[in-house]
Jmol script that loads the backbone (N, CA, C; Angstrom):
load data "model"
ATOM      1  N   UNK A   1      56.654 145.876 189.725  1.00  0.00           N
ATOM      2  CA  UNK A   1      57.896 145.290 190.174  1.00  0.00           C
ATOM      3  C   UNK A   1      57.701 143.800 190.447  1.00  0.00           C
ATOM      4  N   UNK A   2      56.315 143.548 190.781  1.00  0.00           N
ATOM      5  CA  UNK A   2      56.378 141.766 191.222  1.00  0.00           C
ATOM      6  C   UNK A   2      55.999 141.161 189.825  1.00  0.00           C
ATOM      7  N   UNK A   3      55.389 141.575 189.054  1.00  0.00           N
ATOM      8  CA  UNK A   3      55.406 140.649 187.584  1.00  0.00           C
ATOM      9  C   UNK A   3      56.904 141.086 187.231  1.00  0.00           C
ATOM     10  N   UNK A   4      57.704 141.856 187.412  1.00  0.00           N
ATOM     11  CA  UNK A   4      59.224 141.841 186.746  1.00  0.00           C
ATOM     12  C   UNK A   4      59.557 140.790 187.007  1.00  0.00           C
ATOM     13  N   UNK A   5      59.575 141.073 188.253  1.00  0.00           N
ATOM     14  CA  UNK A   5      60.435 139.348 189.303  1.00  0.00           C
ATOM     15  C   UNK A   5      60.239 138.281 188.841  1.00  0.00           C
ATOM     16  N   UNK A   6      58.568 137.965 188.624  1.00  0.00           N
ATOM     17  CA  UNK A   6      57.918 136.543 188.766  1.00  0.00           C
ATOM     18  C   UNK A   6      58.216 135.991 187.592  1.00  0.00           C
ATOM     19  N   UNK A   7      58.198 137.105 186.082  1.00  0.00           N
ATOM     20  CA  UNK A   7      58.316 136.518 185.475  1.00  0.00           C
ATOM     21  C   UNK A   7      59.531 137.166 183.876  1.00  0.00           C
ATOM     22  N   UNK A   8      60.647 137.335 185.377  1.00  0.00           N
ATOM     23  CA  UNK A   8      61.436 137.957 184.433  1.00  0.00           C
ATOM     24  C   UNK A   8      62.201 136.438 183.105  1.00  0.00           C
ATOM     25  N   UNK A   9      62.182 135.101 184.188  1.00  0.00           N
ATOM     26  CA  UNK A   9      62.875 134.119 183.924  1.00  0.00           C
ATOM     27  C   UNK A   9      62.094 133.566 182.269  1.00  0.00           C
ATOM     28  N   UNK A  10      60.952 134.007 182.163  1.00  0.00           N
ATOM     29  CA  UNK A  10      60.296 133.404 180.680  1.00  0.00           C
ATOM     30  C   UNK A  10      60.254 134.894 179.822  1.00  0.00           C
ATOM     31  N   UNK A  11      60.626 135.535 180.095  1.00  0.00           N
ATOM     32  CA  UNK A  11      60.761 136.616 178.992  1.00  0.00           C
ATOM     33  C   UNK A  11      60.174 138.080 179.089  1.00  0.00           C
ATOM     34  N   UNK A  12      59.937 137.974 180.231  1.00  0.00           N
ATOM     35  CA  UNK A  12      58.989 139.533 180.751  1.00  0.00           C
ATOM     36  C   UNK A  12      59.999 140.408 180.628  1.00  0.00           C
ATOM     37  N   UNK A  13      59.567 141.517 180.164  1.00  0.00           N
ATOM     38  CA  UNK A  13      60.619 142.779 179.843  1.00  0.00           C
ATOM     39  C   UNK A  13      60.015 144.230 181.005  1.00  0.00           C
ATOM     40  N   UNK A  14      60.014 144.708 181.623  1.00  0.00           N
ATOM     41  CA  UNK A  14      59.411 145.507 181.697  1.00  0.00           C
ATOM     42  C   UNK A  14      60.328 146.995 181.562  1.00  0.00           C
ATOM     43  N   UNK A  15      59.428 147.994 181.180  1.00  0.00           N
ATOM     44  CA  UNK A  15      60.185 149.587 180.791  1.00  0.00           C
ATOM     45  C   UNK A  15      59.367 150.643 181.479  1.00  0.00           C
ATOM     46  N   UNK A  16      59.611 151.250 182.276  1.00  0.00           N
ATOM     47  CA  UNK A  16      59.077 152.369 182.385  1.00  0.00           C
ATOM     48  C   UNK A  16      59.123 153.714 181.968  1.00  0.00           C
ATOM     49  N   UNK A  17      58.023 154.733 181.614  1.00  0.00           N
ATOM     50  CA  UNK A  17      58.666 155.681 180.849  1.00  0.00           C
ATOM     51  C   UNK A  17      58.194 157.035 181.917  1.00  0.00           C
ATOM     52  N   UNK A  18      59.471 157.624 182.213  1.00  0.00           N
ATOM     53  CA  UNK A  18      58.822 158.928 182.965  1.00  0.00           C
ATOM     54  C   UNK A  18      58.396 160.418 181.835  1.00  0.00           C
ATOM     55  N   UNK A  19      57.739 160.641 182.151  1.00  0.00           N
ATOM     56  CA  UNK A  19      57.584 161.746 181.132  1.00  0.00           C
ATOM     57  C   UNK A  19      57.705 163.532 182.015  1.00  0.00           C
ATOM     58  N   UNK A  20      58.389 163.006 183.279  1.00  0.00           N
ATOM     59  CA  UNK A  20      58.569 164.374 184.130  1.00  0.00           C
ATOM     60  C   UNK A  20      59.253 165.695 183.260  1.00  0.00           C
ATOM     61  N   UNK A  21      59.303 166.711 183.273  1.00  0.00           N
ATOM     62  CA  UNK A  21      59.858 167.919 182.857  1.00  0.00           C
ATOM     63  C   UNK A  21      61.132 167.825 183.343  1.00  0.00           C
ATOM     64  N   UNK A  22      61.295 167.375 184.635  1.00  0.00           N
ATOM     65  CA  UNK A  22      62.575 168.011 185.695  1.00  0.00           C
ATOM     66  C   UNK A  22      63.535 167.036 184.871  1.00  0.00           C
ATOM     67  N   UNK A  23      63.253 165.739 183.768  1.00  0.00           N
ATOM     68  CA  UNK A  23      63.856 165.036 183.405  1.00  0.00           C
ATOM     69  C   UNK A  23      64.277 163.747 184.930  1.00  0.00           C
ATOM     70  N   UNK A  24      65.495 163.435 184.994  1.00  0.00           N
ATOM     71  CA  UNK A  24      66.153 162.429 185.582  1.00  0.00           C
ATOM     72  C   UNK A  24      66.633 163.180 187.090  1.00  0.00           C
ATOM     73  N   UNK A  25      66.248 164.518 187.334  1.00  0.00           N
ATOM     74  CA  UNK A  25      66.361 165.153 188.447  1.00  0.00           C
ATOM     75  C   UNK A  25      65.051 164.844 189.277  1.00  0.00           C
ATOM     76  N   UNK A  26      64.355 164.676 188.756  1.00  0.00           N
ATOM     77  CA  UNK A  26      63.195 163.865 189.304  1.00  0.00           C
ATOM     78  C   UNK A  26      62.796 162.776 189.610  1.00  0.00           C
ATOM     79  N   UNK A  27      63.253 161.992 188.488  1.00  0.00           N
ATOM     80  CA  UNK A  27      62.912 160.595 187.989  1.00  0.00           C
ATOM     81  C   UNK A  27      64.518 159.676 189.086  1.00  0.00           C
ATOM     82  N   UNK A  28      65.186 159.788 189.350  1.00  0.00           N
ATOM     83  CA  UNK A  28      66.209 158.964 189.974  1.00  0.00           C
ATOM     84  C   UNK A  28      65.445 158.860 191.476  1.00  0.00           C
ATOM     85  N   UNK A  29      65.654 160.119 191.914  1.00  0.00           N
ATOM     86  CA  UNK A  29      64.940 160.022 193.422  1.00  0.00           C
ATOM     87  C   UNK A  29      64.070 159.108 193.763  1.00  0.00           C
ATOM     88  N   UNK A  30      62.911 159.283 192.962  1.00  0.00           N
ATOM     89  CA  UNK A  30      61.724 158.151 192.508  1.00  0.00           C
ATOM     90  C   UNK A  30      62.153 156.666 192.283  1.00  0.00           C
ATOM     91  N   UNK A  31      63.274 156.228 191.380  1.00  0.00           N
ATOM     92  CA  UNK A  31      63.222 155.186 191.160  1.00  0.00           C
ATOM     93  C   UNK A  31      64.107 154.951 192.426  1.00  0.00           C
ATOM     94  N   UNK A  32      65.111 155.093 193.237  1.00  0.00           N
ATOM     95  CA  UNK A  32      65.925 154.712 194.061  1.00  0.00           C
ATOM     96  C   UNK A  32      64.846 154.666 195.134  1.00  0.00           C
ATOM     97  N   UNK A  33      64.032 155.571 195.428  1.00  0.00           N
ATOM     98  CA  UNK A  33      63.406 155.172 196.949  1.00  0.00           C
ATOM     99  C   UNK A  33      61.950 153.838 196.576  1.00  0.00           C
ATOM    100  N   UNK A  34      62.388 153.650 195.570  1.00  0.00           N
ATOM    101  CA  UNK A  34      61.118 153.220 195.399  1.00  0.00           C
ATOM    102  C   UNK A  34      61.584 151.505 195.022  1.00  0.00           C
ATOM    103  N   UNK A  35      63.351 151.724 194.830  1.00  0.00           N
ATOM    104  CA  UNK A  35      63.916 149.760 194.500  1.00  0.00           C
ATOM    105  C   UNK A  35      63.189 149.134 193.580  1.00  0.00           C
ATOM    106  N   UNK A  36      63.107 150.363 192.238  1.00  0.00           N
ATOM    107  CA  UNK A  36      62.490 150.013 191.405  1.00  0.00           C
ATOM    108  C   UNK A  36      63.271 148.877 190.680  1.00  0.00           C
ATOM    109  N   UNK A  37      62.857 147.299 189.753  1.00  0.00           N
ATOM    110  CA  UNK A  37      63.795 146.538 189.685  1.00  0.00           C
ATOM    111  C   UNK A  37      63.873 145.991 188.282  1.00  0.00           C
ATOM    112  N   UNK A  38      63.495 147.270 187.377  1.00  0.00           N
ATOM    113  CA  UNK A  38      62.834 147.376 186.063  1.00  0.00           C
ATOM    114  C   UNK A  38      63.747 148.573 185.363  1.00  0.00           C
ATOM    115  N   UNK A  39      64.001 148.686 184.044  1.00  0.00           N
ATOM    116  CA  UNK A  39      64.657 150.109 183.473  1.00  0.00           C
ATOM    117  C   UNK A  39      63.186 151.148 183.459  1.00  0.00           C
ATOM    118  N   UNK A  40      63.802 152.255 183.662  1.00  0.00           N
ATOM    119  CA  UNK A  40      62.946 153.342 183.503  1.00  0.00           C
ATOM    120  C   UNK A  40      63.772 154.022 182.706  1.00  0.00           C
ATOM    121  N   UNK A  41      63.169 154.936 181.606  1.00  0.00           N
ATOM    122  CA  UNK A  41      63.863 155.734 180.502  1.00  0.00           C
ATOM    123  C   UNK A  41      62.829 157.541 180.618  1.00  0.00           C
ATOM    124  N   UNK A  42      63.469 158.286 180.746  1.00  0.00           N
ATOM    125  CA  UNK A  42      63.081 159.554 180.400  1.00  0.00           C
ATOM    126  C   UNK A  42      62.465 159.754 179.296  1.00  0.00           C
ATOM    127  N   UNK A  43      61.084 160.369 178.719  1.00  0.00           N
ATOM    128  CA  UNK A  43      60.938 161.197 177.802  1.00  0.00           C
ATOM    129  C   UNK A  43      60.555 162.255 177.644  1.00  0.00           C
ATOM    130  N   UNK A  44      60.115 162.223 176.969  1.00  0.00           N
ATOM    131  CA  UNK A  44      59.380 163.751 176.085  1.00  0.00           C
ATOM    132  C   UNK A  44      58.085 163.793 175.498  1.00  0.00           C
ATOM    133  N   UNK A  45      57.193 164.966 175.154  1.00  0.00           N
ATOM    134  CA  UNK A  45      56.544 164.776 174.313  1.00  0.00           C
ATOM    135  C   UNK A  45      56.462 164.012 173.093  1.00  0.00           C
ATOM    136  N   UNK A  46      58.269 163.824 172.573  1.00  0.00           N
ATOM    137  CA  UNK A  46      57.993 163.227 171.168  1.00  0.00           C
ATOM    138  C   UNK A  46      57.794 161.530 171.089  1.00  0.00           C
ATOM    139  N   UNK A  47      58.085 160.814 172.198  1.00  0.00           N
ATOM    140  CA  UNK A  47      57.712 159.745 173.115  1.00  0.00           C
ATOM    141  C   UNK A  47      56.525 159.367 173.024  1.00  0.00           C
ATOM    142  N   UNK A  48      56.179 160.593 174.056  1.00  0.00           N
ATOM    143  CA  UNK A  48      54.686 160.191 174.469  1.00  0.00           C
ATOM    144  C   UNK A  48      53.648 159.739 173.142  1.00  0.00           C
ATOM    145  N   UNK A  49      53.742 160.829 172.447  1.00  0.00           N
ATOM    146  CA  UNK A  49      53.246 161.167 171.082  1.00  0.00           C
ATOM    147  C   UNK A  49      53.590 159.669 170.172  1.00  0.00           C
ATOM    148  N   UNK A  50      54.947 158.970 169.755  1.00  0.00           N
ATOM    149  CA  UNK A  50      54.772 158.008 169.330  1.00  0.00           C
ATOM    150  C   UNK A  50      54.139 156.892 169.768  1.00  0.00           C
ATOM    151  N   UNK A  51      53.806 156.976 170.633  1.00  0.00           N
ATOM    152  CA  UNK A  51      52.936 155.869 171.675  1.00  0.00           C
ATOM    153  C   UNK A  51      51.823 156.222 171.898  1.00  0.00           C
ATOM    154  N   UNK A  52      51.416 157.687 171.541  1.00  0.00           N
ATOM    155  CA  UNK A  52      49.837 157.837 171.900  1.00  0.00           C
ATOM    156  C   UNK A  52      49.771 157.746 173.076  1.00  0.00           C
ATOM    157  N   UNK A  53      50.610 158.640 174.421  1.00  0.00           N
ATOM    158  CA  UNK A  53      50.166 158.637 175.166  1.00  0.00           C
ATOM    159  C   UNK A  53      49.119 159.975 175.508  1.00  0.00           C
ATOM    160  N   UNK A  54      48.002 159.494 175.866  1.00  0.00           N
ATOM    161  CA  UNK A  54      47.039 160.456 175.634  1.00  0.00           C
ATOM    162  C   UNK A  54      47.218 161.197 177.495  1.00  0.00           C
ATOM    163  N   UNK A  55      47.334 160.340 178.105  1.00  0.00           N
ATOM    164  CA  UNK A  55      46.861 160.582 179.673  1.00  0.00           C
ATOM    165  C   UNK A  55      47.944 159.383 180.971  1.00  0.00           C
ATOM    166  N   UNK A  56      47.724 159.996 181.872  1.00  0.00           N
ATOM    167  CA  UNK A  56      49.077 158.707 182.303  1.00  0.00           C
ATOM    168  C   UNK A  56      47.837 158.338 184.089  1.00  0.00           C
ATOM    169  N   UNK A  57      48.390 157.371 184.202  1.00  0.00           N
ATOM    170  CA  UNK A  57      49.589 156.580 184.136  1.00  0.00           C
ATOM    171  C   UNK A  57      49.176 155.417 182.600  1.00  0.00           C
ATOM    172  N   UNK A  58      49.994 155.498 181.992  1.00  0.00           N
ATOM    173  CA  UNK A  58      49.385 154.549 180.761  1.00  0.00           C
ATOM    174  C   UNK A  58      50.217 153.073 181.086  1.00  0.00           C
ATOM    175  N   UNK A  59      49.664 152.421 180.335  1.00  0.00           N
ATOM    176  CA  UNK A  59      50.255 151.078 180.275  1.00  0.00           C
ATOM    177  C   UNK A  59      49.987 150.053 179.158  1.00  0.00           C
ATOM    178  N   UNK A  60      51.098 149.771 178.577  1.00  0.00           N
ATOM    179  CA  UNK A  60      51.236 149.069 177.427  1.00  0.00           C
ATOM    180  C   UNK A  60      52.050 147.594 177.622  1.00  0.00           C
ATOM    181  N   UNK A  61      50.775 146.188 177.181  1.00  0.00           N
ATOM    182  CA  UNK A  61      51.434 145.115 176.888  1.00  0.00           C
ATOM    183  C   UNK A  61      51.461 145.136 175.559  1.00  0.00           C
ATOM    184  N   UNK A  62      53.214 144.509 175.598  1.00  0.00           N
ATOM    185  CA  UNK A  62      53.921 144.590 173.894  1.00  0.00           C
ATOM    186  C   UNK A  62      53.994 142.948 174.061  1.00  0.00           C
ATOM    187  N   UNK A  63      53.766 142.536 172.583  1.00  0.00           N
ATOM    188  CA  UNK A  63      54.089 140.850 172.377  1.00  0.00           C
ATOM    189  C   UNK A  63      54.991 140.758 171.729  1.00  0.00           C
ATOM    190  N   UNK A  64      55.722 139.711 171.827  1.00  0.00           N
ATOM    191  CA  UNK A  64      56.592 139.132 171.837  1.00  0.00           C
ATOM    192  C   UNK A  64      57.910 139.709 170.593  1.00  0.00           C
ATOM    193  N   UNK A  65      56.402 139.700 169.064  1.00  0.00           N
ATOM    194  CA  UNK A  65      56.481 140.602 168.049  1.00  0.00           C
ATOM    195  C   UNK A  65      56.824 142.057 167.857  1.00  0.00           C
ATOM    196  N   UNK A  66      56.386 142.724 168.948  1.00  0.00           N
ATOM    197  CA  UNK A  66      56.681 143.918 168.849  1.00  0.00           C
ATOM    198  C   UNK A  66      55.799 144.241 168.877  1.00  0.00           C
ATOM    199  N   UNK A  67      54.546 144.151 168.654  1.00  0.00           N
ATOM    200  CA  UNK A  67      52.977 145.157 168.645  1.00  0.00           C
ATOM    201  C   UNK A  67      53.120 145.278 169.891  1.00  0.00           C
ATOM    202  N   UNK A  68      52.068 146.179 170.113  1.00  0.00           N
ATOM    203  CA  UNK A  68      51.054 146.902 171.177  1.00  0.00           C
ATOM    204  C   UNK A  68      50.036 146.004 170.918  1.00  0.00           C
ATOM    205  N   UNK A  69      49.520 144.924 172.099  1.00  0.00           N
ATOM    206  CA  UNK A  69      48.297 144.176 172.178  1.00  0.00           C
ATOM    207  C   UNK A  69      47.359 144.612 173.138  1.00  0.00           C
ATOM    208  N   UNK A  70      47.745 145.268 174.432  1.00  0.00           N
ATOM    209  CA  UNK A  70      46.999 146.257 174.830  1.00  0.00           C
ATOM    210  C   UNK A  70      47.500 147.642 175.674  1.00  0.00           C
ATOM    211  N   UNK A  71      46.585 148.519 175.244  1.00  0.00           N
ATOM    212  CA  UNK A  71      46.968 149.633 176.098  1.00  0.00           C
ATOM    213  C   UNK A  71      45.552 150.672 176.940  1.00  0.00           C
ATOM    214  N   UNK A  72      46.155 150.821 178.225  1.00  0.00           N
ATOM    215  CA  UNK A  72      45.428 151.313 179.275  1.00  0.00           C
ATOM    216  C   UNK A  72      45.993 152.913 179.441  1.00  0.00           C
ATOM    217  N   UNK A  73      45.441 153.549 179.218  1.00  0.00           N
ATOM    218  CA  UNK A  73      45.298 155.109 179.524  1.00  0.00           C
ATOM    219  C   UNK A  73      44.506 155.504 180.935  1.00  0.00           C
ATOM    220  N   UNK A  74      45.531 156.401 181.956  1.00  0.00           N
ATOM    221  CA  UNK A  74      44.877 157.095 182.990  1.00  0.00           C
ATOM    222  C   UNK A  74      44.106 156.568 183.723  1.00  0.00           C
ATOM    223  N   UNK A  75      43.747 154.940 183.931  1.00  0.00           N
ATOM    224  CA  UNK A  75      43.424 154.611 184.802  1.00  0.00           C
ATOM    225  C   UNK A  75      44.938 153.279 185.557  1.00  0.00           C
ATOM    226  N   UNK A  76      44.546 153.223 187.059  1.00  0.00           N
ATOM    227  CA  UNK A  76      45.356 151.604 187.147  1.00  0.00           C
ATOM    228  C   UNK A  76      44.833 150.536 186.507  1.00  0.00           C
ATOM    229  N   UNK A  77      45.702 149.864 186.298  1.00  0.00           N
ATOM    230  CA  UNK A  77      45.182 148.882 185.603  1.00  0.00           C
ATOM    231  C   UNK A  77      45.124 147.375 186.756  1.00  0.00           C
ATOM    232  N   UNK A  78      43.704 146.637 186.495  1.00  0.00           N
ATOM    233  CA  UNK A  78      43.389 145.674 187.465  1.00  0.00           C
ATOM    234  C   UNK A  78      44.667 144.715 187.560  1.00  0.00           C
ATOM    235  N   UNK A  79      45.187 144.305 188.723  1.00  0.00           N
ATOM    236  CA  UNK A  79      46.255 143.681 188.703  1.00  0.00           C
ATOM    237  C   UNK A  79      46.437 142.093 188.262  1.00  0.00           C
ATOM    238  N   UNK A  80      45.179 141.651 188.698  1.00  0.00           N
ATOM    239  CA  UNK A  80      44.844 139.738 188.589  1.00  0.00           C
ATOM    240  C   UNK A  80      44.529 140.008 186.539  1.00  0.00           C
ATOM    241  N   UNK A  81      43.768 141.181 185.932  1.00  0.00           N
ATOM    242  CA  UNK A  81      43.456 140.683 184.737  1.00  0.00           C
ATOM    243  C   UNK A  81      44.699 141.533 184.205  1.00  0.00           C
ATOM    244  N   UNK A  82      45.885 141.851 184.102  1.00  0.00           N
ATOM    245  CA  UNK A  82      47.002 142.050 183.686  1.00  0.00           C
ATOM    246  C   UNK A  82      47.710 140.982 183.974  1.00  0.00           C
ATOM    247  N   UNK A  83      47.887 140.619 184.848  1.00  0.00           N
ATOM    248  CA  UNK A  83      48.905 139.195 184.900  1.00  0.00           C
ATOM    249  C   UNK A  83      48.217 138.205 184.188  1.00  0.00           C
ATOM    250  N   UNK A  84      46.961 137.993 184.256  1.00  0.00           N
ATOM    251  CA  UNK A  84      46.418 136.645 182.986  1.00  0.00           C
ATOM    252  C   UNK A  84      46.986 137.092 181.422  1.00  0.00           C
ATOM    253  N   UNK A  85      46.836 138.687 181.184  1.00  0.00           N
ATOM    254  CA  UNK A  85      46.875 138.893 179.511  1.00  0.00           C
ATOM    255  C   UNK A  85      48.911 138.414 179.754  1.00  0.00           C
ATOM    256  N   UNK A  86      49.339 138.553 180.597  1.00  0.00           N
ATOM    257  CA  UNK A  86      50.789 138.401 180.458  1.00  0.00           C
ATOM    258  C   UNK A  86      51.098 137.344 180.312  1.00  0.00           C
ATOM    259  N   UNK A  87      50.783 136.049 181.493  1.00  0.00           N
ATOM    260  CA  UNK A  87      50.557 134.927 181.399  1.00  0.00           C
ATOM    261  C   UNK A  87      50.141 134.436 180.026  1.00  0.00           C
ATOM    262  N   UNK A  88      49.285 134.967 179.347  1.00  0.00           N
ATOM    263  CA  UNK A  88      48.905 134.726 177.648  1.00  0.00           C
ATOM    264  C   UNK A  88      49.904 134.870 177.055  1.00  0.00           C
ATOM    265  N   UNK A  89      50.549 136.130 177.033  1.00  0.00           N
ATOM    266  CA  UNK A  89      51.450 136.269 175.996  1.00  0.00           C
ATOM    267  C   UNK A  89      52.750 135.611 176.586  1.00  0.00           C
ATOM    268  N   UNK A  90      52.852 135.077 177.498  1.00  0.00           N
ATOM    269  CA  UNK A  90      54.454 134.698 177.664  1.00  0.00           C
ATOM    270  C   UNK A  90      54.378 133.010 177.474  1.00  0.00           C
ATOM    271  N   UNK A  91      52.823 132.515 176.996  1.00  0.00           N
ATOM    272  CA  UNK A  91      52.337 131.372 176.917  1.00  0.00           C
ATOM    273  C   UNK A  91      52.335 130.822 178.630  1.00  0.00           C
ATOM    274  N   UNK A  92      52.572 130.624 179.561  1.00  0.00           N
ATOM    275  CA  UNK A  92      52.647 130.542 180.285  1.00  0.00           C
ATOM    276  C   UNK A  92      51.685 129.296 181.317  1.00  0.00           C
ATOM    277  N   UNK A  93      52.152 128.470 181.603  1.00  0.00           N
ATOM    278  CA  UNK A  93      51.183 127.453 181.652  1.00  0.00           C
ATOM    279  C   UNK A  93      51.334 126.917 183.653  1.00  0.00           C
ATOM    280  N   UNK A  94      49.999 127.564 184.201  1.00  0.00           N
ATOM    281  CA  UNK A  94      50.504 126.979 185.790  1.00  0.00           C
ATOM    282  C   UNK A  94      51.574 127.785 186.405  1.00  0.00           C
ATOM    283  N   UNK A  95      51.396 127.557 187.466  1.00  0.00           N
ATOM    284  CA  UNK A  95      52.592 128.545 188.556  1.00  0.00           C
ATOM    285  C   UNK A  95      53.383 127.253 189.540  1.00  0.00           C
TER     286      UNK A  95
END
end "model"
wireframe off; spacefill off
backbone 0.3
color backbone group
């Protein structure tokens, strides 16, 4: 939610994908108590599967292009070396 914020103004997109069963009976509760400030989208296996999600919580930086430049499976991902690869891709120069 704080890289949404910081750097929604140069082009940061962010998506979240729930992959709960209960669907959006689950997934709303979650995002409302939580002032999530990002879209979150429901899926499915057939989701997960186009993305290769092998294990969660996953996390995928997409460039600008559309690729997948990196992706993190089942672990968190370090917060200071995710905001530099973002900072990269959004070119980003100084705070």
């Amino acid at each position: 939610m704080e890289f949404a914020k910081k750097y929604k103004s140069r082009g940061l997109a962010v998506i979240g994908m729930a992959l709960d069963e209960d669907g959006w009976k689950a997934v709303k509760p979650f995002v409302k108590a939580k002032k999530m400030n990002y879209t979150v989208v429901v899926g499915g296996d057939g989701l997960a599967k186009l993305y290769g999600v092998e294990s969660t919580p996953a996390t995928f930086l997409i460039g600008r292009d559309g690729r997948i430049v990196r992706t993190d499976m089942g672990r968190l991902v370090d917060r200071a070396e995710c905001e530099r690869e973002i900072r990269r891709l959004l070119g980003a120069k100084g705070e």
